[in-house]
Backbone as a printed PyTorch tensor [residue, N CA C, xyz], in Angstrom:
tensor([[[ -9.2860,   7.5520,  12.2530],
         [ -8.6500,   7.5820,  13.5680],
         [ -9.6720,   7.3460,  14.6720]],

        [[-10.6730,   7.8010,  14.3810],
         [-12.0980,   7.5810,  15.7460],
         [-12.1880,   6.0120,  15.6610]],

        [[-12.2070,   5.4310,  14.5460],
         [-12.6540,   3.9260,  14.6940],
         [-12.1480,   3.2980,  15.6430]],

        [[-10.7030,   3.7430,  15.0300],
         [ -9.2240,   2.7320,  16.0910],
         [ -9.5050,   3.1670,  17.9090]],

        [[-10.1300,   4.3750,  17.6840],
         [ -9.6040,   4.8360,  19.1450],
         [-11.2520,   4.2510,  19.8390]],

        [[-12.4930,   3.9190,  18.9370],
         [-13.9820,   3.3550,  19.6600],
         [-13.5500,   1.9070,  19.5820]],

        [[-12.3960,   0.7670,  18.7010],
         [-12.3650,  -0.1270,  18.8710],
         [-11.4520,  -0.6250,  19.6620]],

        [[-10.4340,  -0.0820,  20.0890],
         [ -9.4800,  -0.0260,  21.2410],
         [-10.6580,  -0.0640,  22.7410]],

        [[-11.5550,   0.7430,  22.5490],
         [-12.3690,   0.9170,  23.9750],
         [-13.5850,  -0.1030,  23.9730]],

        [[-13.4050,  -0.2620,  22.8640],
         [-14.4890,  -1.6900,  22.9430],
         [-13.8330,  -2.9080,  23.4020]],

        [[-12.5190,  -3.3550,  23.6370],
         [-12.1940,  -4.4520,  23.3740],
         [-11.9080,  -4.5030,  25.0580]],

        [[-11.6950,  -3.5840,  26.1140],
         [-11.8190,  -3.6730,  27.3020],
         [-13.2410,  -3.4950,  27.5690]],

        [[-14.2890,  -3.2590,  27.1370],
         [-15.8130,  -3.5090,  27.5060],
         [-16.0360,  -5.0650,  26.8550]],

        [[-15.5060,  -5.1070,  25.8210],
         [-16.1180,  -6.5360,  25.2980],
         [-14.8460,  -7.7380,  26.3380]],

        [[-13.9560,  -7.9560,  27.0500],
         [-13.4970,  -8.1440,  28.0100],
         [-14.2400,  -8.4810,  29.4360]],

        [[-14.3020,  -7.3030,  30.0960],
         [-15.3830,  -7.1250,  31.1650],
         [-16.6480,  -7.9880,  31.0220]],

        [[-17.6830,  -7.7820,  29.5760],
         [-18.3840,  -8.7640,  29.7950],
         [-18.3090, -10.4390,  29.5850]],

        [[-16.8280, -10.3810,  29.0730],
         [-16.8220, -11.8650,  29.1400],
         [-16.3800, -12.6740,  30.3460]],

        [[-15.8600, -11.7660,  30.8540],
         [-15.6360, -12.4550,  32.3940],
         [-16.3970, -12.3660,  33.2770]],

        [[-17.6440, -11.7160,  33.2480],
         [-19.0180, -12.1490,  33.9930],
         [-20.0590, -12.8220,  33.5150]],

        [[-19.6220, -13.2490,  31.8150],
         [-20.8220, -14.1390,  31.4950],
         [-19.7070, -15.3590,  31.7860]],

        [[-18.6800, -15.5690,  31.8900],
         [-18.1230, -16.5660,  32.2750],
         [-17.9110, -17.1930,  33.9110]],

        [[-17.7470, -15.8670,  34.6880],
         [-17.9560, -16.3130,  35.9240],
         [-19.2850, -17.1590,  36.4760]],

        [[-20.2350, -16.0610,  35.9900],
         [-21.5360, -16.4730,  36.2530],
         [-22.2510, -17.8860,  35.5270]],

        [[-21.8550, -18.1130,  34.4260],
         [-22.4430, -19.3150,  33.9920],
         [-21.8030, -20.6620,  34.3290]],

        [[-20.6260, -20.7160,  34.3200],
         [-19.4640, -21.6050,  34.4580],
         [-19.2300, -21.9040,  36.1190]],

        [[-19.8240, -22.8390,  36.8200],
         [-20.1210, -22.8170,  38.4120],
         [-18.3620, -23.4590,  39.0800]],

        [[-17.5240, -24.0010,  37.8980],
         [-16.4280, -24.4500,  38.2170],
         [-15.4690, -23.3750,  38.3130]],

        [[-15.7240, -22.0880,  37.9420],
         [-14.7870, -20.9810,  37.9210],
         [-15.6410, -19.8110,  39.0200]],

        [[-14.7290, -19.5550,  39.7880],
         [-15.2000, -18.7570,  40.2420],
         [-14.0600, -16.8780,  39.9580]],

        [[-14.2450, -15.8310,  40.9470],
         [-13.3420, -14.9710,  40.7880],
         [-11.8300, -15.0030,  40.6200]],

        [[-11.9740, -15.9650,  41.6910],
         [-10.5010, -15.9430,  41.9430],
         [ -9.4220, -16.8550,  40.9920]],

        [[-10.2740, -18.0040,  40.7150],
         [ -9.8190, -18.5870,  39.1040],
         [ -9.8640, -17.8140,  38.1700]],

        [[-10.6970, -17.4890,  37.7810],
         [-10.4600, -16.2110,  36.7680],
         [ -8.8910, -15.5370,  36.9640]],

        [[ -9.3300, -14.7730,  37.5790],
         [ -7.9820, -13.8500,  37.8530],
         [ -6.9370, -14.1450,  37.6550]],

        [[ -6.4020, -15.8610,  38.5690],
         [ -5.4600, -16.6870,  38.4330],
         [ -5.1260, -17.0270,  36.8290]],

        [[ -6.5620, -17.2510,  35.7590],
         [ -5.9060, -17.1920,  34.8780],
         [ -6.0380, -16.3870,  33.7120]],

        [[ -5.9990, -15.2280,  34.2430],
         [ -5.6990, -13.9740,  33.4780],
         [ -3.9270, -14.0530,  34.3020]],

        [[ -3.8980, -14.0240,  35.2000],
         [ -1.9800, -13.4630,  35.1170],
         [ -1.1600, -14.3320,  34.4080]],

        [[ -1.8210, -15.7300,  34.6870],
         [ -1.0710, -16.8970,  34.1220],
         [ -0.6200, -16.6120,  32.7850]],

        [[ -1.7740, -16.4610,  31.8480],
         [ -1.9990, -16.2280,  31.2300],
         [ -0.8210, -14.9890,  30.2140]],

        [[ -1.2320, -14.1930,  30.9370],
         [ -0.1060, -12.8190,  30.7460],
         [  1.3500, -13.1360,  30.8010]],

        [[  1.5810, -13.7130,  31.9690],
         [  3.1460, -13.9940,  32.4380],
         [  3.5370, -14.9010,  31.2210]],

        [[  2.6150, -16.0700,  31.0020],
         [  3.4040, -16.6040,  29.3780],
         [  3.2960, -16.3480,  28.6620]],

        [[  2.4850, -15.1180,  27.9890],
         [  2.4140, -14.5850,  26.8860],
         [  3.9580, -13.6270,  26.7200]],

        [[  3.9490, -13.1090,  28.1670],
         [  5.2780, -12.0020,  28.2440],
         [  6.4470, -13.0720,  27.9680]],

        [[  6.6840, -14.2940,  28.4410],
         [  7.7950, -14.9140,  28.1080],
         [  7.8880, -15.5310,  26.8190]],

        [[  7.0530, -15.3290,  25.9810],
         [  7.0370, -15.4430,  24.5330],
         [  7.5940, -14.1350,  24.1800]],

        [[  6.8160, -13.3950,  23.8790],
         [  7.2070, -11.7440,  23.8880],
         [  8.7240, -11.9870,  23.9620]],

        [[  8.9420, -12.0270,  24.7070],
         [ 10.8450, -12.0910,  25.2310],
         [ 11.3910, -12.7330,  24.0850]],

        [[ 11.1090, -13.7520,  24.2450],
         [ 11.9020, -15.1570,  23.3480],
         [ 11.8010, -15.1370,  21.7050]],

        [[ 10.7140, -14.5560,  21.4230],
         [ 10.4020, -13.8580,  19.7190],
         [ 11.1680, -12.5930,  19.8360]],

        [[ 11.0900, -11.5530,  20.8780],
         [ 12.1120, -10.1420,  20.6590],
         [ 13.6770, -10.6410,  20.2470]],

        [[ 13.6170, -11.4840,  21.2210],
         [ 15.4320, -11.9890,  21.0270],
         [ 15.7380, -12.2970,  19.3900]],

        [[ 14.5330, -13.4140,  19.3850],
         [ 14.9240, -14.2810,  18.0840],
         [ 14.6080, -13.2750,  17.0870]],

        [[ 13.6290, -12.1100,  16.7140],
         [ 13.6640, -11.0290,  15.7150],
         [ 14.9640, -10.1870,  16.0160]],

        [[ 15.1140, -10.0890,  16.9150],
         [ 16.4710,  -9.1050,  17.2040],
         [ 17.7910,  -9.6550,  16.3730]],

        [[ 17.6720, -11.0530,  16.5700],
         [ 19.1370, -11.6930,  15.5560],
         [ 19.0600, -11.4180,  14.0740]],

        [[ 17.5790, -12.3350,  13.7900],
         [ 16.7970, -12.5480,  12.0230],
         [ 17.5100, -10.7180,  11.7390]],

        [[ 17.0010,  -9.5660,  12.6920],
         [ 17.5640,  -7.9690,  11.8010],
         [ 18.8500,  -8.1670,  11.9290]],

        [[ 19.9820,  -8.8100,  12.9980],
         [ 21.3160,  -8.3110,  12.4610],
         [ 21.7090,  -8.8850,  11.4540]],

        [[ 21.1010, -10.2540,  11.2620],
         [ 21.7370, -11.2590,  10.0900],
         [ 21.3950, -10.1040,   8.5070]],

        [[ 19.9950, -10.0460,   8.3930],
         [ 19.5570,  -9.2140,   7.4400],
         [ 20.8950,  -7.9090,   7.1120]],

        [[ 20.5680,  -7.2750,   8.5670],
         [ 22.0520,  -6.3220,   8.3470],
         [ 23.0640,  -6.6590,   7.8000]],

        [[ 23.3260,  -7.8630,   8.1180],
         [ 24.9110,  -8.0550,   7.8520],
         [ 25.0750,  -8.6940,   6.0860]],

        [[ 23.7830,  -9.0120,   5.7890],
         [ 23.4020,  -9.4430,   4.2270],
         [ 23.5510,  -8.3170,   3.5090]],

        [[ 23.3220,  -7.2620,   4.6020],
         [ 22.5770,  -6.1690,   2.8190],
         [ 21.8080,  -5.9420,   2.7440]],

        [[ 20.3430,  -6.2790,   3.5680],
         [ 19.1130,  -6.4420,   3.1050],
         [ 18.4350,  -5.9620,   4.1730]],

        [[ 17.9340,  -5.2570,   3.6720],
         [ 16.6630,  -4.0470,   4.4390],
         [ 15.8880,  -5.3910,   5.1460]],

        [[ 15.9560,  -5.0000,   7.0470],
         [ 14.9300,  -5.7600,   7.5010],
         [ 13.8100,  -5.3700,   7.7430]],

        [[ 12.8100,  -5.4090,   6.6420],
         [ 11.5250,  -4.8660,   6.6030],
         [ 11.0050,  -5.7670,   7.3930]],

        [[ 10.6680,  -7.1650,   7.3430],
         [ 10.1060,  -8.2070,   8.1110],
         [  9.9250,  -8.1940,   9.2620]],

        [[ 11.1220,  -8.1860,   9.7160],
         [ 12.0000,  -8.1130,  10.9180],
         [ 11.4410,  -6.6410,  11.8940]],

        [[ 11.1540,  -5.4510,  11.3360],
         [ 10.4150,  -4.3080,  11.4910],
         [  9.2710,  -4.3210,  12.2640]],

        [[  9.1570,  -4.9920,  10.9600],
         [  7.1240,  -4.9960,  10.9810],
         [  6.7790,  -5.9650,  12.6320]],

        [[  8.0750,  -7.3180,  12.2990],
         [  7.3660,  -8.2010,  13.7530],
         [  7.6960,  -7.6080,  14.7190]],

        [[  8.4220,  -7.0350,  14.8000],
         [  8.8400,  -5.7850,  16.2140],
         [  7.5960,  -4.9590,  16.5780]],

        [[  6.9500,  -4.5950,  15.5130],
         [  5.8590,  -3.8440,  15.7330],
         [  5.1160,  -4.5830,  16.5090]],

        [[  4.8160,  -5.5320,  16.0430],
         [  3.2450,  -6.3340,  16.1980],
         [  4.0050,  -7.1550,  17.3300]],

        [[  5.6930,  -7.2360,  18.0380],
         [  5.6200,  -7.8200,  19.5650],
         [  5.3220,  -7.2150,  20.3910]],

        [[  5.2570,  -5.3630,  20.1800],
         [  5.2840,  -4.5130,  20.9700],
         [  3.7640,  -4.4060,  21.1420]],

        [[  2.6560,  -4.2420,  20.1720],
         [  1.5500,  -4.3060,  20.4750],
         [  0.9580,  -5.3310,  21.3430]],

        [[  1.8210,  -6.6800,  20.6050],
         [  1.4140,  -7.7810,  21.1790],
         [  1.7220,  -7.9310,  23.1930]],

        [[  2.8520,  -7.2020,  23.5850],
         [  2.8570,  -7.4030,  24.6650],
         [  2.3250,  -6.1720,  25.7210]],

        [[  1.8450,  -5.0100,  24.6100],
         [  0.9620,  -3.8230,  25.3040],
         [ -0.6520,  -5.2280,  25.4870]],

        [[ -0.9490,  -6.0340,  24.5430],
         [ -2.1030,  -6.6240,  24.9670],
         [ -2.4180,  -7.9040,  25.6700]],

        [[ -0.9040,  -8.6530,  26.0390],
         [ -1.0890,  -9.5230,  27.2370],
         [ -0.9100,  -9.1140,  28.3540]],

        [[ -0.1670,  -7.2050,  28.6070],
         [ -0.1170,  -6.6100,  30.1900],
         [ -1.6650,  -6.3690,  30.4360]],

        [[ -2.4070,  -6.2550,  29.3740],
         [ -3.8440,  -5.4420,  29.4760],
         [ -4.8420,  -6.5950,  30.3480]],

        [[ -5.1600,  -6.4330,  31.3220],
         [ -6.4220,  -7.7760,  31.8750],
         [ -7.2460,  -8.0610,  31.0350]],

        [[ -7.4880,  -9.0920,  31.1910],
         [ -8.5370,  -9.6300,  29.9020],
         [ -8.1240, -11.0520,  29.0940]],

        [[ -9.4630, -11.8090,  28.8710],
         [ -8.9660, -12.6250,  28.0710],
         [ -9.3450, -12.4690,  26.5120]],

        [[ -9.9190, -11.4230,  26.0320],
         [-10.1510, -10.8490,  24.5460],
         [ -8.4580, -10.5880,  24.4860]],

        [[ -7.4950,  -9.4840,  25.1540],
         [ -6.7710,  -8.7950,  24.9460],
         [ -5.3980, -10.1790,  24.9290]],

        [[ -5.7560, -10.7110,  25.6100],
         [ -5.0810, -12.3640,  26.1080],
         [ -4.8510, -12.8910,  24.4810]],

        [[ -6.1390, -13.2420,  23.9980],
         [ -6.0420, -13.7750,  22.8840],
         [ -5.2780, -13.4560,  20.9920]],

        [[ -5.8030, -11.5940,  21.3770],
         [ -5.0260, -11.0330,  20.6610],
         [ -3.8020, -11.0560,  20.3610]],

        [[ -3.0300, -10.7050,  21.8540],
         [ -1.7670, -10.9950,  22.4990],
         [ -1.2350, -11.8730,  21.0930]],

        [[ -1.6320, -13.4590,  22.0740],
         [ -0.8030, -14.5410,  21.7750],
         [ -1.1610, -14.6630,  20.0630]],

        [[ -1.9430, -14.4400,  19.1340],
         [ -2.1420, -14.3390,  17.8130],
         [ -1.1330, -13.0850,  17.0420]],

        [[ -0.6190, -12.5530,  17.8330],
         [  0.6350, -11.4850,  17.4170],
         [  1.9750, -11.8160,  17.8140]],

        [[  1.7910, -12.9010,  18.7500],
         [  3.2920, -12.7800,  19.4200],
         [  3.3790, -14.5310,  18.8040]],

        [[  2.7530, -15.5460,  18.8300],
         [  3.0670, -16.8460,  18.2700],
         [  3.2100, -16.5850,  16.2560]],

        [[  4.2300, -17.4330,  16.2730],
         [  4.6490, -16.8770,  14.7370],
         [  4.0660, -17.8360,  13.0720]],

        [[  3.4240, -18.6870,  13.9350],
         [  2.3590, -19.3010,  13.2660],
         [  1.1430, -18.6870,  12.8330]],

        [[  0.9260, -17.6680,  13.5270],
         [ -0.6310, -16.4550,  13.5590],
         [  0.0780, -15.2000,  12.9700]],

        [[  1.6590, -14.7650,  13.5780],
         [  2.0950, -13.4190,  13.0470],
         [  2.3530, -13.4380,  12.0280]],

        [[  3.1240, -14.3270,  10.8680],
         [  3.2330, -14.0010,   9.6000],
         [  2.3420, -14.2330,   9.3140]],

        [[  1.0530, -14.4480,   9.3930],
         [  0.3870, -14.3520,   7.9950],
         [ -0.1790, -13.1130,   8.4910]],

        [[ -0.5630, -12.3890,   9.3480],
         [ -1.1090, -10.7760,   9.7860],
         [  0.0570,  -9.3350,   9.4130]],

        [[  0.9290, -10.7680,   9.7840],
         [  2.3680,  -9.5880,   8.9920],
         [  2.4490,  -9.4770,   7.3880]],

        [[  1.4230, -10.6820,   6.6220],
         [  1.9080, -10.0650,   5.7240],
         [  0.4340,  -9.6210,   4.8170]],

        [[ -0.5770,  -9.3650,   5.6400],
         [ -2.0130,  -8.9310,   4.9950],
         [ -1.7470,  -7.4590,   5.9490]],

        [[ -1.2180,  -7.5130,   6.7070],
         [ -0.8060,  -6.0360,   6.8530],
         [  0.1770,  -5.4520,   5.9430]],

        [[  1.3580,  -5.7920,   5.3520],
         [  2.0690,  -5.4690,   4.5890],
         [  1.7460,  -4.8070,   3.4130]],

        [[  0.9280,  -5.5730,   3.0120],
         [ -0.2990,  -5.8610,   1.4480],
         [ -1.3930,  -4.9960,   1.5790]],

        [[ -1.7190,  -4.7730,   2.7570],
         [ -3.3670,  -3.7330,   2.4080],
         [ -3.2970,  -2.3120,   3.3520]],

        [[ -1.9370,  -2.1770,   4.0800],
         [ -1.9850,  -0.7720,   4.8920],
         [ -0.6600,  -0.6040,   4.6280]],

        [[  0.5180,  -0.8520,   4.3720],
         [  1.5880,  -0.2260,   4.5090],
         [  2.2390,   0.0380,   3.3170]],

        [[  1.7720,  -0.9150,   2.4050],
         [  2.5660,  -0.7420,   0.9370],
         [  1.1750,  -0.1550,   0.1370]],

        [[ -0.0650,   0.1400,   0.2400],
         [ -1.2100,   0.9660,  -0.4210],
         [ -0.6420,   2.6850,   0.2740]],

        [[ -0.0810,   2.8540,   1.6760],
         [  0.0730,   4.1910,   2.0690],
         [  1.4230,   4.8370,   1.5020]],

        [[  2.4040,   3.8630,   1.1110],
         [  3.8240,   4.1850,   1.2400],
         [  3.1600,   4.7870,  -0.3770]],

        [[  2.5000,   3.8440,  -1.1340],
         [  2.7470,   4.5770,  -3.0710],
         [  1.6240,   5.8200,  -2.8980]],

        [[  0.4230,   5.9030,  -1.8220],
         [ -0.1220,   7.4860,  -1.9070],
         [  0.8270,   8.1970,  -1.6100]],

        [[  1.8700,   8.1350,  -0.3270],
         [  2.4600,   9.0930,  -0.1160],
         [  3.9290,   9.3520,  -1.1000]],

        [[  4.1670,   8.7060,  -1.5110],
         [  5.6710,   8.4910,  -2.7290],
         [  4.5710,   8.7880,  -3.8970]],

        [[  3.7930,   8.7130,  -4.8270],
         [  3.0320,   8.4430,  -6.0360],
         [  3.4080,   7.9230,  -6.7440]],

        [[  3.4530,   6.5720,  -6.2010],
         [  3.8720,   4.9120,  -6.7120],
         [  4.9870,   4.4610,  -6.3790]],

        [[  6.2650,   5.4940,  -6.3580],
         [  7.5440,   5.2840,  -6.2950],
         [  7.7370,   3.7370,  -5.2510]],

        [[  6.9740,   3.5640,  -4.4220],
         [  7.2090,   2.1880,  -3.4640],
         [  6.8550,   0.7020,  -4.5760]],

        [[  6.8140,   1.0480,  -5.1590],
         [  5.8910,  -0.3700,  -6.0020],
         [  6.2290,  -0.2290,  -7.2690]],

        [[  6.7350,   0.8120,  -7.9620],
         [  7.1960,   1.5050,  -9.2400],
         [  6.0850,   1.4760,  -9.9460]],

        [[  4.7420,   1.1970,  -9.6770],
         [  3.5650,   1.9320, -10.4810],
         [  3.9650,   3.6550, -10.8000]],

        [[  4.9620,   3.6280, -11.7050],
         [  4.7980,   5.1450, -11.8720],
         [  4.5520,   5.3550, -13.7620]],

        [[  3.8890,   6.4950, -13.7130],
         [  4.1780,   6.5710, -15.4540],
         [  5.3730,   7.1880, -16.1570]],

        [[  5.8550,   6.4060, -16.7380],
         [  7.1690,   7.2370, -17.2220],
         [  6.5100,   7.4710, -19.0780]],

        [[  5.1950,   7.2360, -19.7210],
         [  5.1200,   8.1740, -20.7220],
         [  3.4220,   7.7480, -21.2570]],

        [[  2.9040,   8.4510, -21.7910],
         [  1.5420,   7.9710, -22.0200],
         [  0.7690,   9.0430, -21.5950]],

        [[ -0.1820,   8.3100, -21.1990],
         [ -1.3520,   9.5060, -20.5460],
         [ -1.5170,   8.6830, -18.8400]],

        [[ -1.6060,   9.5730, -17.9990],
         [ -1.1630,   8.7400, -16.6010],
         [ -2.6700,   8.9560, -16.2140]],

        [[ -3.9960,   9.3120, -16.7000],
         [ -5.3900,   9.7560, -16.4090],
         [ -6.1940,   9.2410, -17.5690]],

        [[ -7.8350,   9.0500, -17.1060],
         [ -8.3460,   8.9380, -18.9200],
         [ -8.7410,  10.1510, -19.3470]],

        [[ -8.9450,  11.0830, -18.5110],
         [ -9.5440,  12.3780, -18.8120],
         [ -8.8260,  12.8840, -19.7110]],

        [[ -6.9550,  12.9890, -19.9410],
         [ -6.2020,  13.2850, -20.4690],
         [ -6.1100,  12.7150, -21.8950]],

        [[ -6.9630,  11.1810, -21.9150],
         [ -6.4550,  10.3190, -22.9380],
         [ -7.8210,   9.8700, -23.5880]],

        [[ -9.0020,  10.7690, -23.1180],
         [-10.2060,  10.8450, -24.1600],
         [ -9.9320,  11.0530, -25.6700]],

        [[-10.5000,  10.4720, -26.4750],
         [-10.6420,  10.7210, -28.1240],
         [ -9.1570,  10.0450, -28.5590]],

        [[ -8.2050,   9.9340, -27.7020],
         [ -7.2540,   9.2720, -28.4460],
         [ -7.2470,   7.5790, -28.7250]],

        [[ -7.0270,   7.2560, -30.2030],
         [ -6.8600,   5.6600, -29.9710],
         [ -6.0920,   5.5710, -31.0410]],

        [[ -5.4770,   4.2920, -31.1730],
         [ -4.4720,   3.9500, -32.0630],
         [ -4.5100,   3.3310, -33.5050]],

        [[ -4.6720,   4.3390, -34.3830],
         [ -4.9130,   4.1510, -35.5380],
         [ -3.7780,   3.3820, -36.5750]],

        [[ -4.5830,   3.2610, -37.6670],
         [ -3.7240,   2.7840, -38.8440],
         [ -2.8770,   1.1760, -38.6800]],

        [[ -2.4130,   1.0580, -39.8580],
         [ -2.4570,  -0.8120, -39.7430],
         [ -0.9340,  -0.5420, -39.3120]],

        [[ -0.4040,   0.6810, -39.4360],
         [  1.1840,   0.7750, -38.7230],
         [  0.9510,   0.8980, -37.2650]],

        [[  1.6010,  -0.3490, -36.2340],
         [  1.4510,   0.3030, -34.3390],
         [  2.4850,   1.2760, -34.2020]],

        [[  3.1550,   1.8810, -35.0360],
         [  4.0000,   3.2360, -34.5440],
         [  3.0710,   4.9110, -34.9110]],

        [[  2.0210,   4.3580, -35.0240],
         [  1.0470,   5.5400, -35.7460],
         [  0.4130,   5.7000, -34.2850]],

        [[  0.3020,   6.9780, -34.1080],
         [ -1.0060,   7.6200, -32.8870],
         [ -1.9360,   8.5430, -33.5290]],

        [[ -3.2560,   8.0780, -33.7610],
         [ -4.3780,   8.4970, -33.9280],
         [ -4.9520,   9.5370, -33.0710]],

        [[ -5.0580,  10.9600, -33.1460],
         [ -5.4260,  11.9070, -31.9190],
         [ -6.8300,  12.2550, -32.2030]],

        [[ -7.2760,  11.4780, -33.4060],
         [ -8.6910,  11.9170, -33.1860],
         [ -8.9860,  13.5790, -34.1050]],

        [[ -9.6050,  13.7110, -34.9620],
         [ -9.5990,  14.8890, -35.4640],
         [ -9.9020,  15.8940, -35.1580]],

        [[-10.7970,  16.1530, -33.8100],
         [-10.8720,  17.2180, -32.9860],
         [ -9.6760,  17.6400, -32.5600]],

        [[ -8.3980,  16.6560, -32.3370],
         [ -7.0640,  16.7800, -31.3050],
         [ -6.5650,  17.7330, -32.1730]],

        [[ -6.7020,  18.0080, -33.2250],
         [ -5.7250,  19.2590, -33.6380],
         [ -6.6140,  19.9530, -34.9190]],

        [[ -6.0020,  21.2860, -34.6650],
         [ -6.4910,  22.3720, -36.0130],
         [ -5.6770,  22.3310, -37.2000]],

        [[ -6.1710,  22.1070, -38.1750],
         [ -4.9400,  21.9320, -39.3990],
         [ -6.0030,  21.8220, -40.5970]],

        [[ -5.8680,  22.4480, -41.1770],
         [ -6.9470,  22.9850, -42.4400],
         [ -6.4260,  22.0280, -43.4620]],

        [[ -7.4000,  20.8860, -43.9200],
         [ -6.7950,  19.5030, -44.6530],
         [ -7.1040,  19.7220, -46.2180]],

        [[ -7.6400,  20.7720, -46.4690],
         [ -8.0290,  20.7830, -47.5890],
         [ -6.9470,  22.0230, -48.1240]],

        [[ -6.9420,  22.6770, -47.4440],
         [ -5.6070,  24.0600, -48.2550],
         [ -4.3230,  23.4740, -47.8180]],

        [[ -3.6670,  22.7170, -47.3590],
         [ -2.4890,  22.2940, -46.7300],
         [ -1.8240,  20.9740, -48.0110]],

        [[ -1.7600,  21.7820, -48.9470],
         [ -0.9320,  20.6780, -49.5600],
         [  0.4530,  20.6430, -50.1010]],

        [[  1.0760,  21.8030, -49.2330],
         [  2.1920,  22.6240, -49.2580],
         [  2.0340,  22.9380, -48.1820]],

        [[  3.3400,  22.8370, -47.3380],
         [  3.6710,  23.8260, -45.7470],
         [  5.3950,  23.4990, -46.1860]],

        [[  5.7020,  23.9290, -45.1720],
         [  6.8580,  24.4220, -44.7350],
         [  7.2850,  24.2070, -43.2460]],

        [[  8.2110,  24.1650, -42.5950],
         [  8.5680,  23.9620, -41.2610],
         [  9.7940,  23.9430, -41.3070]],

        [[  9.5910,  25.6200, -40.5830],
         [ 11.3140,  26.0230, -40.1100],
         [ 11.4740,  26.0870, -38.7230]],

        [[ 13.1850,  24.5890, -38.5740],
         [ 13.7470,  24.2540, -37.5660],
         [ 14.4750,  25.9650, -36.9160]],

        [[ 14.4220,  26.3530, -37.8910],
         [ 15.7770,  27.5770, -37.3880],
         [ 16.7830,  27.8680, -37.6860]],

        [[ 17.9480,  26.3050, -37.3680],
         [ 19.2160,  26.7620, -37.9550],
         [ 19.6080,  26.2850, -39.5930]],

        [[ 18.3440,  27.0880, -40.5330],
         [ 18.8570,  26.9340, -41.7070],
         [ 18.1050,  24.7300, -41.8470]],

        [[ 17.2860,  24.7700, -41.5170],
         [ 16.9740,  23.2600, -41.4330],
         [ 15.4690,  23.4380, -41.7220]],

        [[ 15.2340,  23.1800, -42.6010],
         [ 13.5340,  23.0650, -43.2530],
         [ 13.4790,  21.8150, -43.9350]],

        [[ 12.1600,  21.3810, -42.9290],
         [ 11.2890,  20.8630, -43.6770],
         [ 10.3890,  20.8380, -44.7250]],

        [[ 10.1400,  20.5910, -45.9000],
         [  9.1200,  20.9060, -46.9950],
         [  8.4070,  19.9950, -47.6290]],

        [[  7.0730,  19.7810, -47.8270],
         [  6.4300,  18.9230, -48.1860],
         [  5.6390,  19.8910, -49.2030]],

        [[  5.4890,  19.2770, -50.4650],
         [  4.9200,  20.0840, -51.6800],
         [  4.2130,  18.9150, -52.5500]],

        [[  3.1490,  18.7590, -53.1400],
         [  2.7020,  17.8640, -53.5700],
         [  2.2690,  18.4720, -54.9490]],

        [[  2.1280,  19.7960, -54.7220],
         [  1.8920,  20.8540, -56.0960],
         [  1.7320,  22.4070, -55.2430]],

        [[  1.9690,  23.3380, -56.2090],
         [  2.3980,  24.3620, -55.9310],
         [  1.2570,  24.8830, -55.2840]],

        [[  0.7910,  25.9240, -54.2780],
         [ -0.1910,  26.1300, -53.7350],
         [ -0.5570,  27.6120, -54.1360]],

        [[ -1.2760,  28.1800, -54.7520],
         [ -1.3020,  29.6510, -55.3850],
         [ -2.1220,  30.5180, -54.3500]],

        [[ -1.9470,  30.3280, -52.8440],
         [ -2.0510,  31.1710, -52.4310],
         [ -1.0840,  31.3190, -51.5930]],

        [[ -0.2070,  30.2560, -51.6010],
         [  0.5870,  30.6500, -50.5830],
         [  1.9160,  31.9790, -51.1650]],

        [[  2.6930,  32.6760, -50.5010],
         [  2.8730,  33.9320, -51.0530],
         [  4.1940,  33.1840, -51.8850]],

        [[  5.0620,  32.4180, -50.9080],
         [  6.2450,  31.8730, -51.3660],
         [  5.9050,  31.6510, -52.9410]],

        [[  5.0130,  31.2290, -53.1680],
         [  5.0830,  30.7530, -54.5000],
         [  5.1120,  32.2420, -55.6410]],

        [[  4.8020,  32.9380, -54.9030],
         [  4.7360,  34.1820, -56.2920],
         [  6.0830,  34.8990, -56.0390]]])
């Protein structure tokens, strides 16, 4: 937030000095040219402003009337409103900005590297993915979680957990048992196990 608010205040200092290295070097311009075309300047930037508000104002009802979320349509609203906070501003830095937000040859493509690197990276931190459907629906969603595991055996329906991943005594286990509960057992016996009690 400090950046935005030291580069906002830079851009009326970096302003200021361009209109005295321009007054001063440039013997065909003096103050009062200047000035003249800083409003000029402004006044047609604002009648762009106008004429893109109108024409985004339709592009959202049509969208409306489709069905279809006017995200586009949004976003250039945004960037006319900035755009015409920076042709009221004096200046020909703020001048230039302006008209690179408000001409639509310069705005879509800012509309859509803004889209792509600040609005759809914030929407999936704040959703956790849900904007983009990067979500995990099964697996391991971390590697920390999914250390030592890899996928064994010449069958791909086999998961290998790695023999640390579980306790299971491989050498006395040649007989178990596994009770579901309702009267539903599992039994695997390969030969009788003489310590287990069942057997006596």
């Amino acid at each position: 937030m400090l950046r935005w608010i030291l580069a906002l205040l830079f851009i009326p200092f970096l302003d200021a000095l361009l209109l005295v290295v321009l007054v001063t070097q440039v013997e065909a311009l003096g103050w009062a040219a200047m000035v003249l075309i800083v409003v000029l300047t402004g006044l047609v930037g604002m009648l762009l402003v106008r004429a893109e508000g109108r024409r985004t104002i339709r592009k959202m009802q049509r969208s409306l009337a489709r069905g279809e979320p006017p995200t586009n349509e949004l976003l250039d609203g945004g960037l006319l409103i900035a755009s015409g906070a920076f042709l009221l501003t004096p200046g020909l830095v703020t001048d230039v900005i302006g008209f690179l937000l408000v001409i639509p040859l310069t705005r879509i493509p800012i509309r859509a590297a803004l889209k792509r690197w600040v609005i759809v990276p914030k929407l999936d931190e704040k959703t956790g993915g849900f904007a983009t459907g990067a979500v995990w629906t099964s697996g391991f969603p971390d590697d920390e979680s999914s250390q030592g595991a890899t996928w064994g055996g010449e069958d791909p329906g086999t998961y290998d957990l790695g023999a640390d991943a579980y306790d299971v005594d491989t050498e006395n286990s040649a007989s178990y048992s596994i009770d579901l509960g309702d009267e539903r057992t599992a039994d695997r016996s390969s030969e009788d196990d003489p310590d287990d009690p069942r057997a006596r």
